[in-house]
N, C-alpha and C positions, 0 to 999 in steps of 0.2 A: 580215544581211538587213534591210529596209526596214519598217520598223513602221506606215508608210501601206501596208498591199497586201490586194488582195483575198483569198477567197478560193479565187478560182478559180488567180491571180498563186503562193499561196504552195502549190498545189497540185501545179500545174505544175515549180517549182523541183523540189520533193523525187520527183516524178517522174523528172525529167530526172539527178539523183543516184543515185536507185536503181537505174534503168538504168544509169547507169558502174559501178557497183559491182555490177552482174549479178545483182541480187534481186529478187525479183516487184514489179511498179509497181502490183496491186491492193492491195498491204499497202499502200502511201497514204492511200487512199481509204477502208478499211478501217479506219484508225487517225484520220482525219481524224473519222470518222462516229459512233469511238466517245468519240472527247474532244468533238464537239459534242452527240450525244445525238440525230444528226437521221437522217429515213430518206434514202436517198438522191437520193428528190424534194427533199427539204426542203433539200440541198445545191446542189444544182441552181440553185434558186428563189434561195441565197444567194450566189451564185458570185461575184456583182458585188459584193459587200458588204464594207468592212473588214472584215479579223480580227484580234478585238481581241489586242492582245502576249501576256497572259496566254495564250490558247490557241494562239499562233504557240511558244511557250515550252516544253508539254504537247507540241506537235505534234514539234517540234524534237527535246527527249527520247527521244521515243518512237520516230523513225525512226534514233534513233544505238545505241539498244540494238537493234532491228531487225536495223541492218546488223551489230553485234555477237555477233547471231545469236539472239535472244532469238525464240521465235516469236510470232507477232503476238497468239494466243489469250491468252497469260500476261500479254501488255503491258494485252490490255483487259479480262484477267479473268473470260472468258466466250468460249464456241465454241457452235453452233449443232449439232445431233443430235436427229435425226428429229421437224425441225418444232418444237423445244423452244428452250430455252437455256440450259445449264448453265454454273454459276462453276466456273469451275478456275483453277489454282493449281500449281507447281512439286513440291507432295505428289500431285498426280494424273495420270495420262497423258490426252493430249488427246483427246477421242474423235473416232475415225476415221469418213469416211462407210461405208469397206467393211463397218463393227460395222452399221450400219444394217440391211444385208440378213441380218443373223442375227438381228436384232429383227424384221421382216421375215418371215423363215424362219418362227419358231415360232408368229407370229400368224396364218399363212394354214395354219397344220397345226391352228389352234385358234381355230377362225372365231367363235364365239360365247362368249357374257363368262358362263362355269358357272365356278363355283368353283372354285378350284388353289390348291395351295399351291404356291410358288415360292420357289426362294434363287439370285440372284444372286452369284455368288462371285468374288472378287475385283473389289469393284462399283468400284472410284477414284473418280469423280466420281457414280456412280450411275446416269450416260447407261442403263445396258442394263435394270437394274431399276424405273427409275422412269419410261421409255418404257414400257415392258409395262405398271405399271401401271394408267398414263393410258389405256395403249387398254381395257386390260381389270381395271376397277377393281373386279370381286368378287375377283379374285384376292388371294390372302394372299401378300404379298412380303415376303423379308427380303433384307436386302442383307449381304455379309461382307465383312472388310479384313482383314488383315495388321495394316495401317498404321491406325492410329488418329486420324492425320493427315488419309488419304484421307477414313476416315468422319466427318471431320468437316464436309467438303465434300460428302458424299454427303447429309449430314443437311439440311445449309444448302441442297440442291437440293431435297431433296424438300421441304421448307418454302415454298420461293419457288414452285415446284410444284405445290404441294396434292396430293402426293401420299402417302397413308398408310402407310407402310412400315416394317418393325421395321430395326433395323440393330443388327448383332451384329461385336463385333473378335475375329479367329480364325486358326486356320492351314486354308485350304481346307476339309474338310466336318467338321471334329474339333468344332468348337462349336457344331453342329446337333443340335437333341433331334428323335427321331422321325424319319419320313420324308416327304419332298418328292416330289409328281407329274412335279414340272419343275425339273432344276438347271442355269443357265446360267454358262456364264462365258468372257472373253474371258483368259485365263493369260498369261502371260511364255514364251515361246517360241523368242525369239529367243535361237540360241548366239553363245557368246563372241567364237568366231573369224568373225563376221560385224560384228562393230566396226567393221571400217577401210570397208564397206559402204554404212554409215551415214550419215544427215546429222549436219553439225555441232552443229547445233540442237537435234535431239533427244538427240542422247548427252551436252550440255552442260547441257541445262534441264529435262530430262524423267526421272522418278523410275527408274534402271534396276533397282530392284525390281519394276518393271510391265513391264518390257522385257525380260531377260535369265533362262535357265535353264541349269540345267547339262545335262549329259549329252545335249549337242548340240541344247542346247532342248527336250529332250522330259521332262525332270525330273518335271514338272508334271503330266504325261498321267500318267505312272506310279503315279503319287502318287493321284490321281483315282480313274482304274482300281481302285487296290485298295481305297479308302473307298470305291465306290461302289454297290454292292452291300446295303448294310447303311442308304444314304440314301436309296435311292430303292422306290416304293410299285412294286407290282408291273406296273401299266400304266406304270410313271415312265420318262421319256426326259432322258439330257442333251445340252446343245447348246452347241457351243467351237468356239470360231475357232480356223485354225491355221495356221501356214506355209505359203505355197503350196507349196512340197517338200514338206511330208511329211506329206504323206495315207495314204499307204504304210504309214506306221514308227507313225503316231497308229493307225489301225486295225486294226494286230498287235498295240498294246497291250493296246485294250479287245478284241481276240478271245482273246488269253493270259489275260485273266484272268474273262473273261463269255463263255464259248464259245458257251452260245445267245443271245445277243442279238446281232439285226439293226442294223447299223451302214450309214450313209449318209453319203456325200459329197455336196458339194454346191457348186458352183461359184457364182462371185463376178461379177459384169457382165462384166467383165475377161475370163473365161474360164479363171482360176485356181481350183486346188482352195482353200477358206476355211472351209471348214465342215464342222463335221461330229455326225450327229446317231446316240446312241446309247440305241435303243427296249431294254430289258431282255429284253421278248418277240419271239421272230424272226416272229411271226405280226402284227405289230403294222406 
């Protein structure tokens, strides 16, 4: 490639590549915007302008792991969720916009910022806990991991953030003292034999301890269900995203093992079941 070319010249190129190779031509633009630092007026404005080798170099890079399958979030270090921008990294799963309307969900069932306790479980990057607690900063939020990894990217978000959040490393609700009004969490759900399914990108570069459960994905719920009783305050409600299949099988869980509590699905833009929320009280 020509090391007099503009911007707009060495744009176009890797366009026209990624197109042959059948992968989205906004990761260009996307990756262009994050190796100059500019919005996308400000790219615009420079279209006509050399680019200097150095960042033809970065650019270069970054479109060959692309096509290698790397997803673009990992390459720039950051994904965007609910209006924010969290660093992620290869220990955290990349947050999805459908997570959004479960963030979403529980703020319009809790329209005014009165004090809560909240635990985020299984937070990876912290997108679900440190959204909630930007909109509604009297809340008391903890964030949990597994992975000590994740929280350590969940810490480094909510720093860049400013948002104040405890974060605790644990197995699901076992490392909580007391009880919680509100336990969120977006679990591993997805079963084994849904692999071949998959995209190549995410089963190569994405943590499958955030991805995968056994007992046909529902491991997790089970596990939930029977700690949850004992976590949550007697008005307490949880709220988990879950395979669009199995609305069904997630909602026989929590009624085996919380017979009186009122359980709600709740569908996703799409018009798939994704949610679902479980009040302890059926009157609630």
């Amino acid at each position: 490639m020509s090391k007099q070319q503009t911007y707009f010249q060495v744009q176009q190129q890797y366009q026209k590549l990624v197109i042959n190779q059948g992968a989205e031509v906004p990761a260009v633009t996307e990756l262009l915007l994050g190796i100059t630092g500019w919005t996308p007026i400000e790219l615009l404005r420079q279209q006509r302008n050399i680019m200097p080798t150095s960042q033809q170099e970065k650019l270069k890079k970054a479109i060959q792991k692309y096509l290698a399958g790397w997803p673009v979030q990992y390459l720039l270090g950051k994904a965007a969720f609910f209006g924010h921008e969290f660093s992620v990294d290869p220990a955290v799963l990349i947050p999805r916009p459908e997570t959004e309307e479960l963030v979403e969900w529980i703020l319009a069932d809790f329209p005014q910022n009165e004090p809560l306790k909240a635990v985020d479980v299984g937070t990876g990057s912290g997108a679900i806990g440190i959204s909630l607690k930007l909109a509604r900063p009297s809340w008391q939020l903890t964030l949990t991991d597994l992975s000590g990894a994740a929280l350590q990217i969940a810490q480094k978000n909510a720093q860049q953030l400013l948002a104040e959040v405890v974060t605790i490393e644990g197995d699901l609700l076992q490392p909580l003292l007391g009880k919680y009004d509100l336990i969120i969490s977006n679990p591993p759900y997805i079963a084994e034999n849904e692999r071949p399914l998959m995209d190549r990108s995410v089963l190569e570069h994405e943590p499958a301890m955030a991805l995968f459960a056994a007992e046909n994905g529902l491991k997790i719920y089970r596990r939930l269900a029977k700690q949850l009783a004992a976590k949550l305050t007697d008005n307490g409600r949880l709220y988990v995203e879950i395979g669009f299949q199995q609305a069904a099988a997630v909602k026989k869980i929590f009624h085996q093992q919380l017979p009186t509590a009122k359980i709600t699905v709740k569908k996703d833009i799409t018009g798939k079941d994704r949610m679902i929320r479980v009040c302890l009280k059926s009157d609630k």
